[in-house]
N, C-alpha and C positions, 0 to 999 in steps of 0.2 A: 478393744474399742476404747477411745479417750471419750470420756467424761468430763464435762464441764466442772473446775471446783467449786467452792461455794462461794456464793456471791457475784459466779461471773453467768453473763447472761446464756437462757439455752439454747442448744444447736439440732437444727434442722439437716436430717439424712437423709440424702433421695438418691433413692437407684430404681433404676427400670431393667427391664429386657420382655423380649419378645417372646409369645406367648401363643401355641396354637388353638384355636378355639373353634372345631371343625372346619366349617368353609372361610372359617374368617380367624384374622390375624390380630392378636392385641397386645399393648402394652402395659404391662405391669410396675403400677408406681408406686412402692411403698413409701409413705413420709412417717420419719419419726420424730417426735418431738422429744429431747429432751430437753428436763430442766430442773432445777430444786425446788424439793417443797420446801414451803415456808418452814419447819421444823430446823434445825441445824445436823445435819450429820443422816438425813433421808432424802434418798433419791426418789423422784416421780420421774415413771417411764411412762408416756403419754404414746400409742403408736397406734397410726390410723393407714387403714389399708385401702387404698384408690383402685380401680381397675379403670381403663378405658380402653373402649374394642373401638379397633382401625379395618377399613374392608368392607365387607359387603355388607353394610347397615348406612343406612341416613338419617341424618338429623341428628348426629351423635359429634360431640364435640370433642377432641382430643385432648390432651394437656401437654406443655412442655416440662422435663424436664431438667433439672439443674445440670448445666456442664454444657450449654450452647443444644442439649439435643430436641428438635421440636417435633413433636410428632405431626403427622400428615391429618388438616381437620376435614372431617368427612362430607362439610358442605359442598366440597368441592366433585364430588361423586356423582351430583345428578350432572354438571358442566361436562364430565370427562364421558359419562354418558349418551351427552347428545352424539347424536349421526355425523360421522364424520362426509364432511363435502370435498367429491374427489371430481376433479375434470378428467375428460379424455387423455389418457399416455402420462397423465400427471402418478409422480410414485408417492407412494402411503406414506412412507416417509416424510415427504413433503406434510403431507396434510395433518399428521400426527406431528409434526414441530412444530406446526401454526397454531393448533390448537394449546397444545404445550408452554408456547411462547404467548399465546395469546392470555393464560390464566397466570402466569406468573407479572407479565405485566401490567394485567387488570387487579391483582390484587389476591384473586382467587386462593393461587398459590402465594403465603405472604413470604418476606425477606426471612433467610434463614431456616423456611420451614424445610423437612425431609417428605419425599416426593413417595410416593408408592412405587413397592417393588417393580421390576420390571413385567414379571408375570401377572400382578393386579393391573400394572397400565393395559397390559395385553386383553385381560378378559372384561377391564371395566371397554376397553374402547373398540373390544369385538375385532383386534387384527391381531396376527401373528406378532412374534417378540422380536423376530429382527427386526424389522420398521422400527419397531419401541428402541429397540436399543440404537439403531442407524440415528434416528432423532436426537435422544440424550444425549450421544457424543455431539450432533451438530448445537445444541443447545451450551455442552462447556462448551466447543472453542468459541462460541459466539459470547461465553462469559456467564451465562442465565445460571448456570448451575455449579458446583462444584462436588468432587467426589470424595466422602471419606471411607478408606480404606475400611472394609471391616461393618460398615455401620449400613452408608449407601449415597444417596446422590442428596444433595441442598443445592435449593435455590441461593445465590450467593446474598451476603450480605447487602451488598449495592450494585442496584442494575445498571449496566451500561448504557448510554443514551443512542441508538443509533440514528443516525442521519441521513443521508443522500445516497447512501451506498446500498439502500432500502428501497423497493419501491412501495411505497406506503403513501398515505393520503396526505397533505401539504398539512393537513392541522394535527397530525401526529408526527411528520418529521420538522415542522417548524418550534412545535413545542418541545420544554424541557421536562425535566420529571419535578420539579417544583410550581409548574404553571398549566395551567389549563387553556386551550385555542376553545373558542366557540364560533359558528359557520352560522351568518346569517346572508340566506338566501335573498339574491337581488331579481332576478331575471331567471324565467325558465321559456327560451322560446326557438323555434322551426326558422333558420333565413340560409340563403345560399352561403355556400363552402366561401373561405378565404382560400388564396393561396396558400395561407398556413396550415389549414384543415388540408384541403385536397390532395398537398404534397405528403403529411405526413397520416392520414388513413386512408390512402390511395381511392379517393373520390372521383367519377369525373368532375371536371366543373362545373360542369350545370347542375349536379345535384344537390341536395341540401341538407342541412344536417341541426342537429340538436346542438345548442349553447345553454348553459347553466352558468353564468352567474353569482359568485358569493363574496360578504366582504370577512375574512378571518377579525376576530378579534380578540385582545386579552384587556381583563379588565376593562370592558367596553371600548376599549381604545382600536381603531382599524390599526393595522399591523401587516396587513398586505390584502390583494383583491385576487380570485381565481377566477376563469374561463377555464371550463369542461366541455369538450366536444366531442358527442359521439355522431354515424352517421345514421342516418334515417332510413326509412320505406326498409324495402328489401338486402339494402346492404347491411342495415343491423339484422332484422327477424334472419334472414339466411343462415347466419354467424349465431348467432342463439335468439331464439324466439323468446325463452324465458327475460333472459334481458332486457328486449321489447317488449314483450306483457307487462313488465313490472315499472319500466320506467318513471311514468307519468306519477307512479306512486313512490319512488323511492328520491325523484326531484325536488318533494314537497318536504321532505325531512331535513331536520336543520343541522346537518354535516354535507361533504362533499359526496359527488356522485360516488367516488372510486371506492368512499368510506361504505359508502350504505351498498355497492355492490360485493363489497369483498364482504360485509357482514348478512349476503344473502348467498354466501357460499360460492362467488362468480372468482374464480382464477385469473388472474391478469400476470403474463411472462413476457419476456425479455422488454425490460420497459429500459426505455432511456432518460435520460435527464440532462439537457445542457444550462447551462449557468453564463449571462450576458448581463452588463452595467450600463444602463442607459439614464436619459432623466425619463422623469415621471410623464411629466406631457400635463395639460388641462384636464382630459378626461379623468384620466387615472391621480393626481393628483386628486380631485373633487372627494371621490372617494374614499381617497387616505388621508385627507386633510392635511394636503403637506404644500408648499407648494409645486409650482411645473416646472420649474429648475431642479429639484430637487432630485440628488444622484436615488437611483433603486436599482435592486437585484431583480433579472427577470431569469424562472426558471422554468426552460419547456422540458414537460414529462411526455412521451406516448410511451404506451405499453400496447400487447396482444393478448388477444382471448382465439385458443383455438389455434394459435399460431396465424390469426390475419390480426391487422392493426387496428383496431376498436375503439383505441380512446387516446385522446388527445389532449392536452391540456397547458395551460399557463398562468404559473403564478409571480404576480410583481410585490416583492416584500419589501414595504417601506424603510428610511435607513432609521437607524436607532434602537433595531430588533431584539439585535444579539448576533452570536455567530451562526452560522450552519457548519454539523460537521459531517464530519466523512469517515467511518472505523476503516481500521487499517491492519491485516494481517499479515507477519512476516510469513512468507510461501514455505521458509525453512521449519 
């Protein structure tokens, strides 16, 4: 061991390793202080013994270690806990990456922390460990994590921003990870199908259907306007009643429909999204305070629930936004 000589300031030792501790797993951090005593020519060895248990305990806070290693904080236990929500034919896999992705992204899991073994993800989230492990790989190539040999999986230092190539809600793929979108609700109301509705959630015409209304905003500033369309009466309850039950109550929350269904566990697949440049027009201007000359990007989304076409929507983002992007994986 080197020793600090006299006069130079003292040095701080930290090792860890992993620790069984019956049904639960801990890490072990001893820190030692050294330093000189006041005296010339005596050493004070100051050495103070940490324990922090990871696993099966709550409300226990982890510590990191010197040398980038962070231990996994156990707030996140009762999150990995909740019920996972599975659709019909949908594979666990699936639903164990959303959730995954969802706690790294919110913060849950922070940048750089290491993630619980694969066997704690397995028993905290009540599925088998293939799903666990099938997710983890889709979560590196997607970039969320990275693997160190020996040690186990970290969330990466900086998350990648995904864009369009998501089917996610317009105020999580319009924002970046330095801004916040907030969704204020304009209009919630019952009027007959367009041809844009009927075509793409295979409506008759004469039927009618649910519009919602909202204007995105950052920094209070409008920044685009959505139209969400789902359809009405029996063509939604058919398709899932619960979605109908809960509508009228998830319309009034101030994010988009597609936010507040997917955060009520409703599965939305094969969704598309086209991308057109038109002007704004008087209406849509009004609301973005821009004027009706003014060039905007219109993007239509539908997606399915169930494998029928459920949800419909369009959002016009005013110009001066920023970009939109698109991840891009070589197939090699």
């Amino acid at each position: 061991m080197n020793l600090a000589r006299s006069g130079s300031p003292g040095r701080r030792i930290v090792s860890a390793m992993s620790t069984p501790f019956g049904s639960m797993w801990g890490v072990l951090v001893m820190v030692v202080e050294l330093m000189w005593a006041p005296l010339p020519g005596l050493l004070c060895l100051d050495c103070s013994m940490r324990l922090y248990l990871c696993g099966h305990m709550s409300n226990v806070i982890a510590s990191g270690t010197q040398g980038g290693l962070v231990t996994t904080r156990l707030e996140s236990h009762s999150f990995l806990q909740e019920q996972l929500q599975l659709a019909v034919g949908q594979p666990i896999r699936v639903a164990v990456y959303t959730r995954l992705a969802e706690g790294i992204r919110s913060g849950v899991f922070r940048l750089g922390e290491m993630l619980p073994r694969e066997t704690e993800l397995s028993a905290t989230l009540g599925v088998s460990r293939t799903p666990v492990r099938e997710a983890l790989m889709l979560l590196e190539e997607d970039g969320l994590l990275v693997t160190r040999r020996g040690v186990g999986r970290f969330v990466t230092d900086t998350i990648p921003h995904g864009g369009l190539e998501q089917l996610r809600p317009f105020e999580v793929a319009l924002a970046d990870p330095n801004t916040t979108i907030t969704v204020q609700p304009a209009r919630f109301e019952l009027e007959g199908v367009t041809d844009f509705v009927s075509n793409r959630l295979a409506l008759d015409p004469a039927a009618n259907a649910w519009i919602r209304e909202s204007v995105l905003l950052h920094d209070g500033r409008p920044i685009a306007t959505v139209q969400e369309h789902l359809p009405a009466g029996r063509y939604l309850s058919d398709v899932s009643a619960r979605i109908a039950s809960e509508l009228m109550e998830v319309a009034a929350e101030p994010r988009t429909l597609l936010a507040s269904m997917q955060a009520n566990g409703h599965v939305f697949t094969n969704g598309v999204c086209q991308i057109v440049a038109t002007d704004a027009g008087p209406t849509r201007a009004k609301l973005l305070n821009i004027k009706a000359s003014a060039a905007v990007l219109i993007l239509t989304q539908t997606a399915e629930h169930g494998g029928v076409p459920l949800y419909a929507a369009k959002c016009v983002v005013a110009p001066g936004h920023g970009s939109l992007s698109v991840m891009q994986h070589n197939p090699n």
